[in-house]
C-alpha positions as CSV (number, residue, x, y, z in Angstrom):
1,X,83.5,122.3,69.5
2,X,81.1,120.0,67.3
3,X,80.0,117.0,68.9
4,X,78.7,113.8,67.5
5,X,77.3,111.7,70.4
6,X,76.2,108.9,68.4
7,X,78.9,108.5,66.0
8,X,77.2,106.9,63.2
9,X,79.2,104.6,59.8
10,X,77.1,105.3,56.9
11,X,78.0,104.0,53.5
12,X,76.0,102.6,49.7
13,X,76.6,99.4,48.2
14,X,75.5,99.2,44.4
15,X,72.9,96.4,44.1
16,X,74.0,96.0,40.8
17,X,73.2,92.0,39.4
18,X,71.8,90.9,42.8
19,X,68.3,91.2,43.0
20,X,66.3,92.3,46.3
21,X,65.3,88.7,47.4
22,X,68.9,87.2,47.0
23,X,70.9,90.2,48.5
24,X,68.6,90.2,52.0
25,X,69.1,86.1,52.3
26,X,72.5,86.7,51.9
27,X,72.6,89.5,54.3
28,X,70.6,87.6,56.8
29,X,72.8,84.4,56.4
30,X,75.9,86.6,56.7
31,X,74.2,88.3,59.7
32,X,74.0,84.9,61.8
33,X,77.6,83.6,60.5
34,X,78.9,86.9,62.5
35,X,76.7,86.0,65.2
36,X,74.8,89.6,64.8
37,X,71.3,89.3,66.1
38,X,68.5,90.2,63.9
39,X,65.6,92.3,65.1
40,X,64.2,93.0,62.2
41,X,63.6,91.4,58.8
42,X,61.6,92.1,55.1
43,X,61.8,92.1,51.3
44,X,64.5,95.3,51.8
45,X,65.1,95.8,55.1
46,X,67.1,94.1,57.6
47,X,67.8,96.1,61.8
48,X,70.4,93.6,63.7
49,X,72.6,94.1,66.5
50,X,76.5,93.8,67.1
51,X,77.4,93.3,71.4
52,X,81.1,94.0,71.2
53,X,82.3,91.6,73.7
54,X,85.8,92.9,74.4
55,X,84.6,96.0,75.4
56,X,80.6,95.3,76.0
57,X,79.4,97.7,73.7
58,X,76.4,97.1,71.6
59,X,75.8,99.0,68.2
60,X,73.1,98.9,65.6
61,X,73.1,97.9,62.0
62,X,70.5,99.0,59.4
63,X,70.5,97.7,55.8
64,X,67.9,99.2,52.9
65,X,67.8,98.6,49.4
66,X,66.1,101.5,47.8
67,X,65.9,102.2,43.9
68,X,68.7,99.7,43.0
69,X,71.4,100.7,46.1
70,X,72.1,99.4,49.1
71,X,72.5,101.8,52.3
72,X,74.5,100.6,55.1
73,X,73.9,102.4,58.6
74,X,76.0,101.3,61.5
75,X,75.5,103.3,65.2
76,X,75.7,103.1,68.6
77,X,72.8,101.2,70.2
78,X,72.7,102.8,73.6
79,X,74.1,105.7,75.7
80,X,77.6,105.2,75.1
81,X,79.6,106.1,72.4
82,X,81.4,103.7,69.9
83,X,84.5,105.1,68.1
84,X,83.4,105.6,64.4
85,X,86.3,103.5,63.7
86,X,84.4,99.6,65.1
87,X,81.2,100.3,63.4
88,X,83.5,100.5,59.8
89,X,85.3,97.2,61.0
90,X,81.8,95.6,61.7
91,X,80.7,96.8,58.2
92,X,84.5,95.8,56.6
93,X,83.9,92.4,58.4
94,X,79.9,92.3,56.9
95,X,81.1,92.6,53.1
96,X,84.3,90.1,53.3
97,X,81.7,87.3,54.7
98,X,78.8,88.4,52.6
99,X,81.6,88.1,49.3
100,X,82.5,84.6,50.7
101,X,78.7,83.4,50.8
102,X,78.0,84.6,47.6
103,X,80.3,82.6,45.9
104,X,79.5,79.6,47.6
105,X,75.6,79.6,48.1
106,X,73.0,79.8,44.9
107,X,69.5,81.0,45.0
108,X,68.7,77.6,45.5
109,X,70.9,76.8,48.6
110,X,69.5,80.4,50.0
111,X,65.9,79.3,49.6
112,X,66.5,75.7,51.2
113,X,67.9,77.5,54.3
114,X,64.8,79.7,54.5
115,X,62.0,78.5,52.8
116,X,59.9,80.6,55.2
117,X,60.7,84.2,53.8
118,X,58.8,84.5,50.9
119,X,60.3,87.5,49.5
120,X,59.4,89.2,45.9
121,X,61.6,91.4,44.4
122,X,60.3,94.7,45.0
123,X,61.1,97.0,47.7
124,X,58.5,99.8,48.4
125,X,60.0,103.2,49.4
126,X,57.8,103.3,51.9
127,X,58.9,100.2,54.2
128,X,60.8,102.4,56.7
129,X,57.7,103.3,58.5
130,X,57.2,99.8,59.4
131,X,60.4,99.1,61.5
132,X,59.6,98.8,65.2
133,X,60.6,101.2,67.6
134,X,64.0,100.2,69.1
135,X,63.6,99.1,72.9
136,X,68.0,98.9,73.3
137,X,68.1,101.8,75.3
138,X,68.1,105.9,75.5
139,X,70.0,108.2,73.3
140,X,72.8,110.3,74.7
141,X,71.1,113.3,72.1
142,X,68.2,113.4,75.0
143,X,68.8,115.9,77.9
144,X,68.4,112.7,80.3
145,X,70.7,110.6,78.6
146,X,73.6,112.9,79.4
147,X,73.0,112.1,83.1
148,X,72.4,108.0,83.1
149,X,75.0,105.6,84.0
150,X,74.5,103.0,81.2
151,X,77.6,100.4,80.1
152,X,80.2,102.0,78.2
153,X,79.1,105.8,79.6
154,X,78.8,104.9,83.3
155,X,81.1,107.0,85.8
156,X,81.3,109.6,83.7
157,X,77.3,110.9,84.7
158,X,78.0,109.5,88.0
159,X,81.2,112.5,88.6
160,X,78.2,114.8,86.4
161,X,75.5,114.3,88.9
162,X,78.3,114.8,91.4
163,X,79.4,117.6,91.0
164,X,75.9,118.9,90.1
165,X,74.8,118.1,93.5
166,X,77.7,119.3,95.4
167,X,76.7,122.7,93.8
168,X,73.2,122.2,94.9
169,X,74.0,122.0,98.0
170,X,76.4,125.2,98.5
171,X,73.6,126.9,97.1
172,X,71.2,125.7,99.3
173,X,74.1,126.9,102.0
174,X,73.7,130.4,100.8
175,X,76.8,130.4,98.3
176,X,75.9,132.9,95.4
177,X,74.8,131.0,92.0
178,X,77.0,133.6,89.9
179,X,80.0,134.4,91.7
180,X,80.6,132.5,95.6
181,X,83.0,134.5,97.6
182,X,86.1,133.8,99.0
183,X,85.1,132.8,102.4
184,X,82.3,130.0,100.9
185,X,84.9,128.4,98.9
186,X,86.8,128.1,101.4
187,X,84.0,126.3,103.8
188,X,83.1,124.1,101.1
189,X,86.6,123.0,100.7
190,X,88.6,124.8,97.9
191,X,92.4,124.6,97.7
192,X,94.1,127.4,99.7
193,X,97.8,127.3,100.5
194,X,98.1,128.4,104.1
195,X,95.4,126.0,105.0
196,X,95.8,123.0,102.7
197,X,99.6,122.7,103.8
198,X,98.7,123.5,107.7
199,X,97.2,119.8,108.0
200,X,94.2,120.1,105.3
201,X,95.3,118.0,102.9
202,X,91.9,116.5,101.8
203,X,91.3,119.8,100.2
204,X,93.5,118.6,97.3
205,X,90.5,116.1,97.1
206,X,87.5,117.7,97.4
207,X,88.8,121.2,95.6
208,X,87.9,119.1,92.5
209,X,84.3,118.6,93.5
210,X,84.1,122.4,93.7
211,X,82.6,125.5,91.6
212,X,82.9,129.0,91.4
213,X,79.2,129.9,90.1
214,X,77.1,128.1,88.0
215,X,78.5,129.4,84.3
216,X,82.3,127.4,85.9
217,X,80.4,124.3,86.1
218,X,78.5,124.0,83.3
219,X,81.4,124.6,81.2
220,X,83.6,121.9,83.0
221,X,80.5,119.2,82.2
222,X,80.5,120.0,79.2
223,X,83.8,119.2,78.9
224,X,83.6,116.0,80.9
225,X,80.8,114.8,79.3
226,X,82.6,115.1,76.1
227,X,86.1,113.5,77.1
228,X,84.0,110.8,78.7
229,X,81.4,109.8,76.1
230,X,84.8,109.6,73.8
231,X,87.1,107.8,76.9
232,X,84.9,105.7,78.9
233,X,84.7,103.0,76.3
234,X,88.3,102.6,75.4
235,X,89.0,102.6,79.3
236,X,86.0,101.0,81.0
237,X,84.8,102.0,84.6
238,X,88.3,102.0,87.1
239,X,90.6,103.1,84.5
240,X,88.5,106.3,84.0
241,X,87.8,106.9,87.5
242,X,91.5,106.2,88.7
243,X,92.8,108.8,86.0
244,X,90.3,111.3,87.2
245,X,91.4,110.9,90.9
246,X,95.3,110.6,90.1
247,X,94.9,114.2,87.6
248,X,92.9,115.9,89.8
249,X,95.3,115.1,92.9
250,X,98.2,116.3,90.7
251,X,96.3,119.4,88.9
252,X,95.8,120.3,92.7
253,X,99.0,120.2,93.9
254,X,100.1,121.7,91.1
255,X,98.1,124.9,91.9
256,X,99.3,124.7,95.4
257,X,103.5,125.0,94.0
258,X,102.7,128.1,91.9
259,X,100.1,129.7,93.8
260,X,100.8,131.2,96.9
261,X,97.3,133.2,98.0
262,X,94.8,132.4,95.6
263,X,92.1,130.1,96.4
264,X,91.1,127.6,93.6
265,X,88.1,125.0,92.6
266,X,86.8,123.1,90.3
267,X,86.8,119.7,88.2
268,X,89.1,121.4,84.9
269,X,92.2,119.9,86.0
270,X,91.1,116.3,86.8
271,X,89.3,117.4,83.2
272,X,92.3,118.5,81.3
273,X,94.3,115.2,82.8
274,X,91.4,112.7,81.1
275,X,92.1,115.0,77.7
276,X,95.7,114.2,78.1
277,X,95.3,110.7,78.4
278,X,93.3,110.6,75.4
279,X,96.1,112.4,73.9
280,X,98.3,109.9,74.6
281,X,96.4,107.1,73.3
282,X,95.8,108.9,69.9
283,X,99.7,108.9,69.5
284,X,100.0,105.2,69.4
285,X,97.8,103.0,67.6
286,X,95.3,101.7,70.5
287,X,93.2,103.9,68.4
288,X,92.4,102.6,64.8
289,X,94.1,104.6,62.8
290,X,91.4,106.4,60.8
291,X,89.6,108.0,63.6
292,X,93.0,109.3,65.3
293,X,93.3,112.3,62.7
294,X,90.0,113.5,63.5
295,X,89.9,113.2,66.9
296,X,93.2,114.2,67.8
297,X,92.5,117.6,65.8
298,X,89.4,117.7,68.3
299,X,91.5,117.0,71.1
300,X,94.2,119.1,70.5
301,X,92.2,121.9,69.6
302,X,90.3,122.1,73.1
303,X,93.4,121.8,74.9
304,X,95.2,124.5,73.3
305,X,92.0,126.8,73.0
306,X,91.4,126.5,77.0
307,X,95.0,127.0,77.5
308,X,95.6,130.1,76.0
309,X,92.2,131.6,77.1
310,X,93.9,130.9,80.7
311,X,96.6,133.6,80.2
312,X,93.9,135.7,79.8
313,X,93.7,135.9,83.9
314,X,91.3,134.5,86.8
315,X,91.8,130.9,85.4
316,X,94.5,128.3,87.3
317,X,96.3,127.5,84.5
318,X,98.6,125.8,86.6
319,X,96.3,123.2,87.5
320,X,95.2,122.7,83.7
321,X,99.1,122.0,82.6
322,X,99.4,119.8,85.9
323,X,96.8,117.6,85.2
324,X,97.4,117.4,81.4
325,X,101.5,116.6,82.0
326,X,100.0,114.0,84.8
327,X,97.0,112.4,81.8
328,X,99.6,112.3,79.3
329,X,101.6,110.1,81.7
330,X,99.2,107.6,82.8
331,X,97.9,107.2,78.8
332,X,101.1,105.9,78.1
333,X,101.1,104.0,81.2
334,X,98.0,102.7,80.5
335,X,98.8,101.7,76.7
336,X,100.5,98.1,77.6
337,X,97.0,97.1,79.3
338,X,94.9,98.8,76.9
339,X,96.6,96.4,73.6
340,X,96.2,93.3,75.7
341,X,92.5,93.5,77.4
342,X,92.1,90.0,78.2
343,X,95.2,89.8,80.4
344,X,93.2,91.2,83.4
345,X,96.9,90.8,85.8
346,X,98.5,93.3,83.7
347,X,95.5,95.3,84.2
348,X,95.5,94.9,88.0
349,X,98.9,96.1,88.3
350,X,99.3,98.9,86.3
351,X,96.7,100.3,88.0
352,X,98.1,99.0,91.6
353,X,101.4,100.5,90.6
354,X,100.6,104.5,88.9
355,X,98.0,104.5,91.9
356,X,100.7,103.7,94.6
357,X,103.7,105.9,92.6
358,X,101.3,108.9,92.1
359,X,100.3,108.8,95.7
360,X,103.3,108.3,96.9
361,X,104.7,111.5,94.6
362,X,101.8,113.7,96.1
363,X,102.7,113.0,99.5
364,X,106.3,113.1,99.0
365,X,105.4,117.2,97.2
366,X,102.8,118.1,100.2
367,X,105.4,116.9,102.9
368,X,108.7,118.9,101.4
369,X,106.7,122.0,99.9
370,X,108.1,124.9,101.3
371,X,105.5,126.6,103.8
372,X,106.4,129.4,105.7
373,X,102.3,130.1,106.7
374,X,102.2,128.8,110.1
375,X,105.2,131.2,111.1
376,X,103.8,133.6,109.2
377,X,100.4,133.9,111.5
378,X,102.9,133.5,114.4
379,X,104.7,136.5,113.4
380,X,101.5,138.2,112.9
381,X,100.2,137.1,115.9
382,X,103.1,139.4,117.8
383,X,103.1,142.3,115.6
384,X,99.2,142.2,117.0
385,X,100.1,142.7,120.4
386,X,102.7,145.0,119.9
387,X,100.2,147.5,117.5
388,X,97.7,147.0,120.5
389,X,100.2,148.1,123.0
390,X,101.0,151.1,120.8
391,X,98.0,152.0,120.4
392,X,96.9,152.8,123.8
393,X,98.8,155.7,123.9
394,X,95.6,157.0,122.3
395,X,93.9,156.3,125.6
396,X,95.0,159.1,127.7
397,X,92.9,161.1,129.1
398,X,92.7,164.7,128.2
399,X,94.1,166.1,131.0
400,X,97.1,163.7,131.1
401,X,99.9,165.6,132.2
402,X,103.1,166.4,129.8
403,X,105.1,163.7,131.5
404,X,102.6,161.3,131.2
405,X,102.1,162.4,127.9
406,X,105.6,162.1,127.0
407,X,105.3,158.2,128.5
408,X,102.9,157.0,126.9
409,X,104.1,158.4,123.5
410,X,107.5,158.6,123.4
411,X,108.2,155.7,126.1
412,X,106.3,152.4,125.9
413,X,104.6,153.6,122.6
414,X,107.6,154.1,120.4
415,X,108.9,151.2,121.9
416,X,106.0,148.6,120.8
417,X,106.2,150.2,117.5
418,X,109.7,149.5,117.2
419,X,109.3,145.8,118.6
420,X,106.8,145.5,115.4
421,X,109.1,146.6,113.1
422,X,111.1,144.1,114.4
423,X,108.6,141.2,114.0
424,X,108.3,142.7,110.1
425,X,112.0,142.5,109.9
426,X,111.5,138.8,110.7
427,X,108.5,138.6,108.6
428,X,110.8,139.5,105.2
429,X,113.0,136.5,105.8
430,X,110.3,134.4,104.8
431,X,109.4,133.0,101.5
432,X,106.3,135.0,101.1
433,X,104.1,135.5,98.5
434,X,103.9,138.8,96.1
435,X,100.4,139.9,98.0
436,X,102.2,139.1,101.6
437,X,105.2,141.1,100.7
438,X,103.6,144.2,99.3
439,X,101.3,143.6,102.8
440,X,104.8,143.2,104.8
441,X,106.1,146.9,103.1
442,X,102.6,148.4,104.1
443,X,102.7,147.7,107.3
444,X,106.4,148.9,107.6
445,X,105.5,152.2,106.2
446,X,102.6,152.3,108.6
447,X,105.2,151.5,111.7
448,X,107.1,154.4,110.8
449,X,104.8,156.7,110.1
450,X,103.4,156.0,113.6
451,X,106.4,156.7,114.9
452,X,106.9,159.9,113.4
453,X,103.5,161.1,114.6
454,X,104.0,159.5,118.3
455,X,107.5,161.5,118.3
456,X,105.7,164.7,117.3
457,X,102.6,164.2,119.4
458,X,105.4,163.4,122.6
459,X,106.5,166.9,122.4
460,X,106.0,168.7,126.1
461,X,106.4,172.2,123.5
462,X,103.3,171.7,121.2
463,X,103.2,174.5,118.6
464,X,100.7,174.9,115.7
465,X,103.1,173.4,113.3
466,X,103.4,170.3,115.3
467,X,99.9,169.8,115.6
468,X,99.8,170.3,111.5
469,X,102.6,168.1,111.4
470,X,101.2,165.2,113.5
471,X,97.7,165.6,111.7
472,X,99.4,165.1,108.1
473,X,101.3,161.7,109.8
474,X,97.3,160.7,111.2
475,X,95.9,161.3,107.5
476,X,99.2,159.4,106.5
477,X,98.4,156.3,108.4
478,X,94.4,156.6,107.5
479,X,95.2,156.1,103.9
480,X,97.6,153.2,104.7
481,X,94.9,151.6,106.8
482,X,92.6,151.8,103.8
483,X,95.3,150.5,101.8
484,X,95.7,147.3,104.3
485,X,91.9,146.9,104.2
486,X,91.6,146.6,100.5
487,X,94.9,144.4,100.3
488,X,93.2,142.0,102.7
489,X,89.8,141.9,100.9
């Protein structure tokens, strides 16, 4: 996806009967009607500065007259980005003063107001080299810039750096750099069903904060950068970092409805939530109406890419969809506030009241969401003892004698194995997950086939054939132990 960090207006303005001296005094005079402040100032080149007030934004104006034209250059002044669509209001707002001026004010009224700037009428191509460096800031194009709070791009590197040191810090914990297992995840605090709904809720929290190697979090930044160098400035500092909370909470418990095993991580649904919030605002007209084309193509584009490489496997997709339904909300939420800035009550609230509704949603889910874990490791519990019981059978002593023999294998052994198909039995009736019920009809085969084998091996007659017959049940239940194992991992 292309990226533009400093979104720069550029456009030519025919000098045509104006000559160099009278076209920079009015372009100075039109510069301090606006109340622009000018850094820089010769014969055909004027640097001044915009501050946006309404949203504290600052951008940069360059104006050069070179062989008979005029080139107008409009950018953002510091590390934040400024929607293409203010620097062309800025310029609009220039020429429709500068138009006015020039009708009322004659050379002569222009040189009384500055009889100071001696001008001539000749601009040197080479003038450029003689504007001072600008001291308004870094540029987001530097590496460093991508990582500094500055107004109008200021939580956004703060939940960066956060996340960046979060996975510094697994990795100073041992977690792999390429691919963390299971167990690490897990410590760290990534969203797992059977643990989150057993009394870990915070994991909905802090799952977001979370990375599965380093390749998963550098593509997430990249993606927040983005989202935030383009939302931060519409939305300002709580705004963003209440949406990114609220989507993140959501895109979470959204993982935890559909998935029942899988352990997930990472900032892409909080991430996909901030992209549907822009999408919202690019359906109304919060957004000047010019740059919404553009960047809802942008938009749009990234959402549906990242979607559908999702179906591909090994990416929560659930999570994505939760927290872009969840952004798409709270943008329209948000839109009232966003057309009336200066009411800073209807601000409050709205943010008071989708913070209160969405919480209150989330705990309303996590409290009523079916979870049949906690019995489940009960259950399992039991079938443990019962197995152990079983199994000492095995224990006898090679000169047992046949009625001892016949005890332990056809008495207390067949019994436990049958009280464990029982627990399984119980085990079915709960709402279990694909992986726990292919596990539950494992471990049924495996009960019977210890039976068989147990019934075989009771036998006070042993024959040849019943020895070949209990061997086949033994390699029966090795390869069903295997099974288990690799189900498990």
């Amino acid at each position: 996806m292309p990226i533009d960090f400093t979104p720069n207006f550029i456009t030519d303005y025919p000098l045509g009967d104006f000559t160099p001296k009278r076209f920079m005094l009015l372009a100075l005079e039109t510069a301090k009607t606006l109340i622009w402040e000018v850094d820089y100032l010769s014969a055909c080149i004027m640097v001044a500065y915009i501050n946006h007030d309404a949203s504290n934004m600052r951008s940069k104006v360059t104006i050069k007259i070179l062989r008979g034209n005029v080139n107008i250059h409009c950018s953002s002044a510091t590390d934040q980005h400024i929607d293409i669509a203010i620097h062309r209001k800025s310029i609009q707002a220039f020429f429709q003063q500068f138009e006015t001026l020039n009708m009322t004010l004659s050379d002569e009224n222009l040189e009384a107001l500055y009889p100071h700037l001696d001008f001539d009428n000749n601009c040197q191509d080479s003038e450029e080299v003689l504007i001072p460096e600008t001291t308004q800031g870094a540029n987001l194009n530097t590496i460093f810039g991508i990582f500094l709070p500055v107004p109008g791009y200021f939580i956004t590197p703060i939940l960066i750096n956060l996340n960046i040191l979060i996975f510094i810090l697994m990795l100073f914990d041992g977690v792999h750099i390429l691919s963390p297992d299971t167990e690490s995840l897990i410590q760290w605090g990534a969203n797992f069903k059977p643990l989150t709904l057993a009394g870990e809720a915070w994991r909905l929290f802090t799952c977001c904060f979370i990375h599965i190697g380093i390749m998963h979090l550098l593509m997430n930044m990249y993606a927040l950068m983005f989202v935030g160098i383009l939302l931060e400035p519409y939305l300002g500092k709580i705004r963003l970092s209440v949406a990114y909370v609220l989507t993140g909470l959501v895109a979470s418990m959204t993982s935890l409805w559909w998935h029942d095993d899988s352990v997930s991580a990472g900032a892409s649904g909080a991430i996909f939530g901030l992209y549907g919030l822009f999408l919202a605002m690019l359906t109304t007209k919060v957004i000047e109406k010019s740059s919404r084309k553009q960047l809802l193509s942008s938009i749009g584009l990234f959402v549906i890419y990242n979607l559908g490489m999702g179906l591909r496997g090994n990416t929560d997709n659930a999570a994505h969809i939760g927290g872009l339904l969840s952004g798409l909300l709270i943008g329209y939420a948000f839109i009232p506030a966003l057309k009336k800035k200066e009411d800073q009550r209807l601000n409050q609230i709205t943010i008071l009241a989708l913070s209160i509704a969405f919480l209150l949603g989330i705990f309303f889910v996590y409290r009523n969401m079916p979870n049949d874990a906690p019995k489940y490791n009960s259950l399992m519990q039991s079938f443990t003892i019962y197995e152990t019981a079983a199994l000492k059978a095995y224990d006898l002593p090679d000169d047992a004698t046949p009625g001892e023999r016949y005890e332990a294998y056809a008495g207390y052994g067949i019994e436990n194995w049958n009280k464990a198909l029982n627990v399984l039995d119980e085990v079915e009736k709960l709402n279990l997950s694909a992986l726990l019920q292919k596990r539950t009809d494992l471990l049924q085969e495996y009960c019977n086939t210890r039976i068989k084998a147990y019934s075989l091996s009771a036998d006070t007659n042993s024959t040849q054939y019943n020895r070949y017959l209990i061997d086949t049940q033994n390699k029966k239940v090795d390869s069903l132990v295997r099974e288990l194992n690799a189900l498990t991992e």
